[in-house]
N, C-alpha and C positions, 0 to 999 in steps of 0.2 A: 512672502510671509506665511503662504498656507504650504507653501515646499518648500523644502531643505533648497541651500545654493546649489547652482549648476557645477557639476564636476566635469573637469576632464581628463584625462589616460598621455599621460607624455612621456616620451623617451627621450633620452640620454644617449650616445653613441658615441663611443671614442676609444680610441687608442688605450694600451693600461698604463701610458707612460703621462697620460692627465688622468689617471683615475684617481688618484688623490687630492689631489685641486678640487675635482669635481663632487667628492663625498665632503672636503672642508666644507664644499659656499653653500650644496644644498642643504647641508647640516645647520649653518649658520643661519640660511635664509625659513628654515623650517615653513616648509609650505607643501612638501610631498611626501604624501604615506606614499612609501614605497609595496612593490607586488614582487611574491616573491615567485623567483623562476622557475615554473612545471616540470622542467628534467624535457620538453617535448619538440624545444628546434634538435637537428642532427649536429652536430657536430660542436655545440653548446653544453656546458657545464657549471654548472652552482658555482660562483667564486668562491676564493680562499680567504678567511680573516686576512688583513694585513697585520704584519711584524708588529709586535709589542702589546698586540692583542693581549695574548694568554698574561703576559707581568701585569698588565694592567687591570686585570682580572682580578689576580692574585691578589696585588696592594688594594683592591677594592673590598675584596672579603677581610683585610688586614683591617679597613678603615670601618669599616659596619662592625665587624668587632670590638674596637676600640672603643665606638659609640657605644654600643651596647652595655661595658662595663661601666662606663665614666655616669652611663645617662645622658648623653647628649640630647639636644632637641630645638628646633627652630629658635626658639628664643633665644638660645647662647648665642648665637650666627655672630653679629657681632659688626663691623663694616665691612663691604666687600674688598678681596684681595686678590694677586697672582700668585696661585702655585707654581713654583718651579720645579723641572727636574730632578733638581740638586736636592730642593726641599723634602719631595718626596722619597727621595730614596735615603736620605740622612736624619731630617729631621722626623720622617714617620719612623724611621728602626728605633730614635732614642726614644719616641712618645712610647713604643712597643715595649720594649725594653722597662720603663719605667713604673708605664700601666702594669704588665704580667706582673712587676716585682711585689708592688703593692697589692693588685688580685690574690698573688699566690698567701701572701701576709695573712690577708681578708682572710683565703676560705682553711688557713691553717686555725684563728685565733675562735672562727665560726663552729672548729669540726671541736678543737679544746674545750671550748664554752659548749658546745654540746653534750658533749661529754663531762663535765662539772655538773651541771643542771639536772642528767637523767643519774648520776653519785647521789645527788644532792635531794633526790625524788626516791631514790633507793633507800638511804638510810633515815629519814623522815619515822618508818615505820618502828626503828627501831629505837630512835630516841623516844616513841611514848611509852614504851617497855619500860625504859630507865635499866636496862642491861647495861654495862661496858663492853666492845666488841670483842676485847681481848679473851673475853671469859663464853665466847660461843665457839669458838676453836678451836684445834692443838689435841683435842683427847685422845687416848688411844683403842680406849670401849666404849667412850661413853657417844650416844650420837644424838646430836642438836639440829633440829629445825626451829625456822623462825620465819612465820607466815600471816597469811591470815584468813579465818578461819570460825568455828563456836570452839570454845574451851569447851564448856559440857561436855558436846557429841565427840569432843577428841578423849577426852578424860574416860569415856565410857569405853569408846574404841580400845584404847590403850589396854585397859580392865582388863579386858576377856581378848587380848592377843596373846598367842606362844610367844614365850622365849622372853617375855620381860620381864627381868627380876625387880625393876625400881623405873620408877618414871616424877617427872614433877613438870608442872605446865602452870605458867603462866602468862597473862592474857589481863590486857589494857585496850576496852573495845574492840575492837575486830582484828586487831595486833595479838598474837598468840606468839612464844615460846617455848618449845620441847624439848624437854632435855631426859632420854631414853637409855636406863641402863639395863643391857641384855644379861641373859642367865648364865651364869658359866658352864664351860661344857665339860669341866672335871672341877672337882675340890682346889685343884693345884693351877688350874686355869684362865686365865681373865675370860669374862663377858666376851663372845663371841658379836663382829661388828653388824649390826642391822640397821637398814635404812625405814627412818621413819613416813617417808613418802610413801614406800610401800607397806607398813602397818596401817596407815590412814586412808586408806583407800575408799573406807568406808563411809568416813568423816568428810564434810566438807573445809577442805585444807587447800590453801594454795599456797605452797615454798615461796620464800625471796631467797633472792641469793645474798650469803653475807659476806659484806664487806672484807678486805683481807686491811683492817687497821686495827689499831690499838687503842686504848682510851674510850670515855664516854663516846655516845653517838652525838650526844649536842657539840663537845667540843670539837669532833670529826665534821659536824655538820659549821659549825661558826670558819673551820678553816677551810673548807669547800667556799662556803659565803663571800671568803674574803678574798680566796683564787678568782671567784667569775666575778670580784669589783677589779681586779689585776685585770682582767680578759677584757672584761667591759670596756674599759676605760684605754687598753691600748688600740680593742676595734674601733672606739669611737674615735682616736687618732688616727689610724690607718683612713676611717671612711672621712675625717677632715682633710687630710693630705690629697685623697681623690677626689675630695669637693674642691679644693682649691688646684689641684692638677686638673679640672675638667675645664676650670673658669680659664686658666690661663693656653687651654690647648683648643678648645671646642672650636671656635673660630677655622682655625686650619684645620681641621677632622670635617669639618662641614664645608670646607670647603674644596678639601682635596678629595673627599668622596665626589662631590659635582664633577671636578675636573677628571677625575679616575673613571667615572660614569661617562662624560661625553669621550673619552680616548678609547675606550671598551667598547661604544657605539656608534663611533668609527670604524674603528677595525671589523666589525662583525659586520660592518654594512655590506660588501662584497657578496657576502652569503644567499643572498636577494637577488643581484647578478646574474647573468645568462653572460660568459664568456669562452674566449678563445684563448689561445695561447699569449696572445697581442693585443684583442681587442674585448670590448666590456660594451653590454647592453643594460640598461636599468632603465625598468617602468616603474609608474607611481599614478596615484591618483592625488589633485588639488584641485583648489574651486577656479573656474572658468576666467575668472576676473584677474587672479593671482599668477598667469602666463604669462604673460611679458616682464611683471618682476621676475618670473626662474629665469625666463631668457636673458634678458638684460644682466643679470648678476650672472650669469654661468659665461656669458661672451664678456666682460669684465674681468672675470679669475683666470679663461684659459683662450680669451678670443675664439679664433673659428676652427680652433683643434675638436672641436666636438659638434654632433649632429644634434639639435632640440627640436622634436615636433610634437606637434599636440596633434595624436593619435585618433582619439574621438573625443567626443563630446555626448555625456549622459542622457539621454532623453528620459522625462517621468513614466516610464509604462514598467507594465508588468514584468515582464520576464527578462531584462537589462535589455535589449536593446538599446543601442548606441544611433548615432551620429556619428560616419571617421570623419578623417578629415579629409577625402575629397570633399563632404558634404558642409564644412565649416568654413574652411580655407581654401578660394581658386586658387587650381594649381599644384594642391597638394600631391605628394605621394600613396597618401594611403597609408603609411605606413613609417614608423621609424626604420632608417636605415644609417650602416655604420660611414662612421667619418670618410668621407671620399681621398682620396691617398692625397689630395692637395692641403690639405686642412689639419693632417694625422702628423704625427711624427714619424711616424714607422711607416711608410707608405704604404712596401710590402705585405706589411700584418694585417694594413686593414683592409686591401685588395683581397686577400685572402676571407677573410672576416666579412666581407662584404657580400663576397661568390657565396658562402656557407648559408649567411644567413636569405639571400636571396631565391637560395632551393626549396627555403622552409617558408617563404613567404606566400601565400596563397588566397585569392578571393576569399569571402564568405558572402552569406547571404545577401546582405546589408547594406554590400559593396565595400565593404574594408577590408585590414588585413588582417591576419593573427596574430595575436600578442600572446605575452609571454605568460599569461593567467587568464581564466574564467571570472577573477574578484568581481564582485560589483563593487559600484560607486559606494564609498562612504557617506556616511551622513552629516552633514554641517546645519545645524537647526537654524534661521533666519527670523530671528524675533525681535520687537521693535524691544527699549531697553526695558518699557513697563512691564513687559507679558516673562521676561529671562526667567525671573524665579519660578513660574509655572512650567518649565520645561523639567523643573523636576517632580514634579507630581506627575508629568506622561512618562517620564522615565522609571517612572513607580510598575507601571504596564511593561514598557520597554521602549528603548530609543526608534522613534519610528523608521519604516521602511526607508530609501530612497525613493519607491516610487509612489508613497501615499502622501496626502493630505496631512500635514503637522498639524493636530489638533490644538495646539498650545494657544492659538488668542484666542481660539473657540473655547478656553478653559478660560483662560483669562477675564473673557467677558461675560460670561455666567458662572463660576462659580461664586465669585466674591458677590455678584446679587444675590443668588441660592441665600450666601449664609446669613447675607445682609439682612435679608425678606428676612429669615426664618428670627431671627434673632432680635431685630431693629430697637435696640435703644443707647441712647447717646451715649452713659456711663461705660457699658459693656464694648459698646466700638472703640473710646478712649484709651479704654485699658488693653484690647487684644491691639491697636493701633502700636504700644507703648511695649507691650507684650514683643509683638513682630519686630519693633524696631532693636530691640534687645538684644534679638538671637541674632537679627541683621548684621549690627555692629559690635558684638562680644565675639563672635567666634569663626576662627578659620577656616571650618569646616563648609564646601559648596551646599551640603545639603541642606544644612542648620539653617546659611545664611538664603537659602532660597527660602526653605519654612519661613524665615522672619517678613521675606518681601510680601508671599502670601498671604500671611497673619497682617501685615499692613494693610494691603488691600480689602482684605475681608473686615478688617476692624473699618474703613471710612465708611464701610457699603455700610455695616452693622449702625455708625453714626449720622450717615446721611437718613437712613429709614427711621432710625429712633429720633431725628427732628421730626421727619414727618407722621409717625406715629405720635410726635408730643410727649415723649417717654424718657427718662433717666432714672437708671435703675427703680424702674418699677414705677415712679411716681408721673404723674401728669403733669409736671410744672412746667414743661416745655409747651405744650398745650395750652396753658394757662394765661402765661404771658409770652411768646410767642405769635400763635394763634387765637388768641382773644376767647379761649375758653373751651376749643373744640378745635382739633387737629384735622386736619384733609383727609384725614385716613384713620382705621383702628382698626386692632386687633379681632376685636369682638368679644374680649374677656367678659365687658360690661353687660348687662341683660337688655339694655335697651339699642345696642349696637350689634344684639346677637348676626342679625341679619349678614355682620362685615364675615361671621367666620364662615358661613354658607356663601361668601363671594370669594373668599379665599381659595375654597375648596375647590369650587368653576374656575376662578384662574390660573391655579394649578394645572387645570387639565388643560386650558388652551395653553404652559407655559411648556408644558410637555407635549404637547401636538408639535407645537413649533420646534421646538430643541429637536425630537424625534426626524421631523420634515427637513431639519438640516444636515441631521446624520445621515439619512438617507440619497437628500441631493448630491451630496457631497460620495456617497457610493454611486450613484446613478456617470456622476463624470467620470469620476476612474473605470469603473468598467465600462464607459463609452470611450475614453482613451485608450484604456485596455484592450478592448475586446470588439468595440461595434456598438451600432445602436439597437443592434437585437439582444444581443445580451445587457446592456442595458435597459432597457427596456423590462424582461422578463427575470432579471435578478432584484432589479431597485426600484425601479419604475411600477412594477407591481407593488411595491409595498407602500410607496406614498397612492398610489390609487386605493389602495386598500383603507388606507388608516385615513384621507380625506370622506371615504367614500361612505366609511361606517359610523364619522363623527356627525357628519349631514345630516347622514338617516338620523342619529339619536337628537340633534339638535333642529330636525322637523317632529318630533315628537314619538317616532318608534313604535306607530301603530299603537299610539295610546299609553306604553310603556314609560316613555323617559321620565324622569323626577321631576318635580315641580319647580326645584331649584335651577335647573337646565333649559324648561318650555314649559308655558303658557304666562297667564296673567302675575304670575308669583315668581316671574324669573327674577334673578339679582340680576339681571340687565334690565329690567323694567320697573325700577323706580325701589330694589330690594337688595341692594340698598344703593347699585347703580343706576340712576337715572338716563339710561340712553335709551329706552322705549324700544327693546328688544325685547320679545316674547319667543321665538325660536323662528326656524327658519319653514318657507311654505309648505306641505303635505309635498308638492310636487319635487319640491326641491328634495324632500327625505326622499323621494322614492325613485327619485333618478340617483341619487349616494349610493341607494342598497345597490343598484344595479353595476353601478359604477366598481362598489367594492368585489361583485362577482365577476366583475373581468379582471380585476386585477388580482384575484384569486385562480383565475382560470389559467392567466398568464404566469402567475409562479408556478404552479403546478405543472405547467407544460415546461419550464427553464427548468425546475428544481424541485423535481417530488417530492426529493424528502424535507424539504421545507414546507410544504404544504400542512401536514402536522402543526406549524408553529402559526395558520392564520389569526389564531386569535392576540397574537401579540400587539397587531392594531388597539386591542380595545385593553389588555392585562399593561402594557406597558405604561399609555398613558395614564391610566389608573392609579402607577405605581410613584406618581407624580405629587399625588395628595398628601403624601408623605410630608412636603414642606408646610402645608396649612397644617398637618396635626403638629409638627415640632414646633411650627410658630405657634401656635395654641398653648402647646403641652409648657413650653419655654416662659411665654406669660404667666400662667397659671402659677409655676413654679417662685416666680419672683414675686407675683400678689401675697402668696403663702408666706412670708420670709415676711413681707413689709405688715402684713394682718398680724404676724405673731409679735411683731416687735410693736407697732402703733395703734394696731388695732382698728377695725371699720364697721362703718354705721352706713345705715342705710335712708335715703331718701326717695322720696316718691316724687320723679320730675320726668322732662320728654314724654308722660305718656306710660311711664316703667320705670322699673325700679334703675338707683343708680348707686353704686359702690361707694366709700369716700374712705382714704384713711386719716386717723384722728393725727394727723402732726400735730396739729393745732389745739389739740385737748380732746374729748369723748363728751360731745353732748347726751343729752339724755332722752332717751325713746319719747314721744308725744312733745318735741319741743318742735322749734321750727330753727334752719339753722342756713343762712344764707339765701332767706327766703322759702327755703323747702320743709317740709314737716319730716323729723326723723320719727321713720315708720317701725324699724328695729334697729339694735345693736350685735351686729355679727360676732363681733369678737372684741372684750376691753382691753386690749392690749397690755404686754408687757410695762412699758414704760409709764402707765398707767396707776402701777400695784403696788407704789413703794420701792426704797432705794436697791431692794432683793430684783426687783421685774427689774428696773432701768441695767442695773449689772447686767442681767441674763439678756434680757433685750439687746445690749449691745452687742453682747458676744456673739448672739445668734444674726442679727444684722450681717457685720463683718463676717461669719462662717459662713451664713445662707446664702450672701452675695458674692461669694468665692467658689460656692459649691456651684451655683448657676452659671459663675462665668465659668468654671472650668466641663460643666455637661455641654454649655455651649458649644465646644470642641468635640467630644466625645458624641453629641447629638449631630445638630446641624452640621458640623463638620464632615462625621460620616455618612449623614446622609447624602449632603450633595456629593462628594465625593465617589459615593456609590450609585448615585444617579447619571454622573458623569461618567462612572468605568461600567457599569452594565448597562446601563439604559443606551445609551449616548455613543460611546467609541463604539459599542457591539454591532454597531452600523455600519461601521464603515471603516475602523481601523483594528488593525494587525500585529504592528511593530515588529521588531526584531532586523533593526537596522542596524550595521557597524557603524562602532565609533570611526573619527576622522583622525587620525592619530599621525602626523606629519615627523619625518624623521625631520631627530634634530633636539635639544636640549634648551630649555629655558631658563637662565641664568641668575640664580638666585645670590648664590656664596661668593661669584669668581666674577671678577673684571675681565674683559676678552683682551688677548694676547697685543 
């Protein structure tokens, strides 16, 4: 539960004339991430894809293609099926064939309609002119621009340029027309030709280009109009014929992509391989338990034509050391070795294969042999089914080590209190309960559907606390009848319970000693499995002496220092508002803490000087724990706010002090008496209160404010526990940066097996 399963390292050994058998069953059986081969026996080489590899490559990018235009997507899937051969190489060329024809239609009818729309955007300008376009071109002195522009500062430009004999501009808003007749350059000469772009240089002018049509611009523009309804209407037949070609193919695209995907992941497996000319080696890692099914299914496919041993066995420490299998199996070898010539098909090859690999086989440290990679163990997380969704808030950090501690039910088990504590009322646990379960079962997604199991969890904690706070959404009714008037617990919003939020504050700190004292044990093992019990000791070991050692001292009193709320007669363990008659702990006891805490300061500093800088983390960390009493404060507060502006509260004088009440029931009046109590003031007359103007607004604000709360709920509490759990909490003692478990082999979604 707190480790990942046990892995072990197995080899495969046989002949190449069962290498296909052997890549079918372990494929099938998917239970071995394979490892791939270091290039470091002698006379060993990377295998080659097997045959039909590359085609099935090909037809693969053919089939992702094909999806891609159509829009394919898990939901078309449809029942499952067998692709065949036949299918694939017949039926995918006509879906190819059919797709391109219709794509090519698409982006021809797309590039047309592009090109109508920016005609149609061009001559806009000219239809507010109210020109005809026939009469802006053809001249042979006269020179026309049509832009847009000021007519004034063109009018003046025009004035005082050389060379123009006549000019005339017209201009409808920021649409201008020029029409420039130059000087002649004899009596007997036409107007020499001039570009009006370059007269106006001065002018703010921007040219369009004009149209090469005839006729008004609106009637140029209606016939443009009525082209892209032609365009429109035959894309939207071409993209119905590919909605209805996708309905009727998507099935077999989804399902010949699978089968093209597992053919192509066969073939490539060899790649991984350490072989010979005859003979094939392939390691893998699987979990420990999962060994007799490889064996059983590989002696099943190809009998005793191949060699299966479980090589080692994972141990949890630091730096991978193993367990081989002398050490798991009497008897073992030590090591995988190839098929012995009684067992092979080829005898010779793997006599030969055999001698090779036996020069390259050599002790190690540990007592095993060498294998064909350094990999470590993969990761396989071991969580009961309640705690699965919180494996992905630590994968948030990173997949943990192999050889650490899975934090995951240690998340499990405190955050959903965190948010429970910080938040506790019934309406708001309902809704995130109802909330989680949504994202649960609406979406396909692992990570959504983890969110949702979380938001579960976190909504019952959130519901279980708001019974015992007596609370739904805001109000006391739970309390009321329920608890006969007065719930086991409170908040301390109220002023005569103030005392609860000074108890929250103190159990914050001891909820954060403890969570910290866990993080720490929990390092204290590992680096005594790791390392020793010296270095545990002076890495972990120091810091639980430290943080018990300085909490003592503060809770004997601290040389007079500690808060009242912590030690002496005004402790909230002494009757404030807990009754267990705890006032702090004896003088002597603090001052064997202090001492305590300077060995265990003494002792980090001799493991780890430069941790010694960070002693105060004992006292800054838990500290940083109070955080939950302020959200649980801050959170009440927020929701009294919301139900004060809608109903509005009065105040009465009972218990001793004052006590809150909100008016559901009506707004008594100041100096009355009301459920036996005298209202002493009126806080606030509420919306609902003021006429049918307040009850509108009142409502509105109800349903906003209590939307607004549950959703800071998330954004608060949620990031705070969450940020208590990844700094305060894992910084103890976990790392991560574990490989995923990734077992060759294809899981069958689309295709029926063979």
């Amino acid at each position: 539960m707190l480790r990942p399963e046990r892995m072990s390292r197995v080899s495969v050994t046989g002949s190449k004339q069962v290498m296909e058998p052997v890549v079918e069953t372990v494929h099938e059986l998917r239970l071995v991430d394979l490892s791939d081969y270091d290039g470091t026996w002698e006379g060993f080489e990377p295998g080659q894809p097997a045959e039909g590899g590359d085609e099935a490559s090909e037809k693969l990018v053919t089939v992702r293609s094909l999806k891609s235009i159509l829009g394919v997507d898990e939901a078309d899937a449809g029942p499952t099926r067998l692709v065949t051969e036949e299918a694939l190489d017949e039926e995918l060329e006509d879906i190819r064939e059919e797709v391109n024809e219709l794509d090519d239609r698409r982006d021809e009818l797309k590039d047309e309609l592009r090109t109508v729309e920016e005609r149609i955007d061009s001559v806009e300008p000219f239809a507010a002119l109210g020109i005809d376009l026939d009469l802006l071109t053809g001249y042979d002195s006269l020179s026309v621009a049509v832009g847009e522009g000021d007519a004034e500062a063109i009018e003046d430009e025009l004035a005082g340029a050389e060379g123009v004999a006549a000019f005339e501009v017209f201009s409808e808003g920021d649409a201008v027309a020029v029409f420039v007749y130059p000087e002649a350059a004899s009596p007997t000469e036409p107007g020499t030709d001039l570009s009006v772009q370059d007269l106006l240089v001065g002018a703010r002018f921007q040219a369009y280009e004009i149209p090469d049509a005839e006729g008004s611009p609106e009637e140029y523009i209606s016939e443009l109009n009525h082209r892209k309804q032609q365009l429109e209407s035959k894309l939207d037949t071409v993209e119905d014929e590919l909605g209805d070609l996708r309905l009727d193919v998507a099935g077999f695209l989804l399902a010949a992509e699978e089968t093209l995907a597992i053919e192509a992941q066969k073939a490539e497996a060899p790649l991984s391989f350490a072989t010979t000319e005859n003979a094939f080696v392939a390691e893998g890692w699987l979990p420990t338990d999962e060994y007799e099914r490889l064996e059983s299914g590989l002696r099943e496919a190809v009998g005793d034509r191949v060699e299966i041993e479980e090589l080692e066995r994972a141990e949890y420490d630091s730096d991978g050391h193993v367990h081989h299998t002398e050490d798991v199996n009497e008897g073992g070898s030590g090591g995988a070795e190839v098929a012995s010539p009684e067992t092979t098909d080829s005898p010779e090859s793997a006599e030969s294969a055999e001698s090779e690999r036996e020069k390259e086989k050599e002790p190690v440290a540990d007592g095993g042999s060498v294998t064909m990679g350094d990999d470590q163990p993969p990761v396989v997380q071991k969580n009961p089914g309640a705690a699965k969704p919180f494996e992905a808030l630590v994968g948030v950090i990173n997949r943990p080590k192999y050889s650490e501690f899975d934090p995951t039910v240690l998340l499990f088990l405190t955050f959903p209190a965190f948010f429970g504590f910080m938040i506790g009322d019934l309406g708001y646990g309902i809704l995130y309960v109802l909330l989680g379960y949504w994202l649960y079962s609406s979406f396909d997604s692992d990570m959504l559907r983890s969110l949702g199991g979380v938001g579960i969890w976190a909504g019952a904690f959130t519901a279980i606390f708001g019974i015992l706070y007596g609370e739904i959404f805001g109000f006391h009714y739970i309390a009321e009848y329920l608890w006969g008037g007065s719930a086991p617990i409170h908040k301390g919003l109220q002023p005569y319970h103030s005392a609860w939020a000074q108890a929250w504050l103190v159990l914050s700190l001891l909820a954060g000693m403890v969570h910290l004292a866990i993080g720490w044990i929990l390092d204290f093992v590992q680096n005594f499995q790791h390392h020793g019990l010296g270095d545990a000791i002076g890495e972990s070991g120091s810091w639980l002496l430290m943080l018990f050692g300085i909490w003592a001292w503060i809770f004997g009193g601290a040389f007079g220092s500690a808060p009242d709320l912590l030690y002496g007669s005004d402790s909230v363990f002494n009757g404030n508002p807990l009754p267990l008659g705890f006032a702090g702990l004896p003088e002597t006891v603090g001052l064997a803490g202090l001492a305590v805490f300077f060995v265990g300061l003494v002792l980090l500093v001799n493991a780890e000087p430069v941790e010694g800088v960070e002693f105060l983390n004992v006292l800054v960390n838990v500290l940083s724990y109070t955080r939950i009493a302020a959200v649980l404060l801050a959170k009440a507060a927020m929701a009294f706010v919301v139900n004060l502006l809608v109903f509005g509260v009065y105040v009465t004088q009972e218990h001793g002090g004052e006590a809150w009440h909100f008016g559901t029931g009506g707004m008594p009046e100041a100096g009355t008496t009301y459920h036996g109590y005298e209202v002493v003031d009126i806080m606030f007359g509420g919306l609902v209160h003021s006429g049918i103007a307040g009850v509108l607004a009142g409502i509105l604000i109800l349903v906003i404010g209590h939307v607004l709360v549950l959703a800071l709920g998330v954004t608060s509490a949620g990031l705070q526990g969450v940020r208590l759990e990844y700094v305060e909490f894992f910084g103890k003692f976990y790392e991560g940066g574990g490989r995923k478990y990734m077992p060759f082999g294809h899981e069958r979604e689309y295709t029926a097996e063979d």
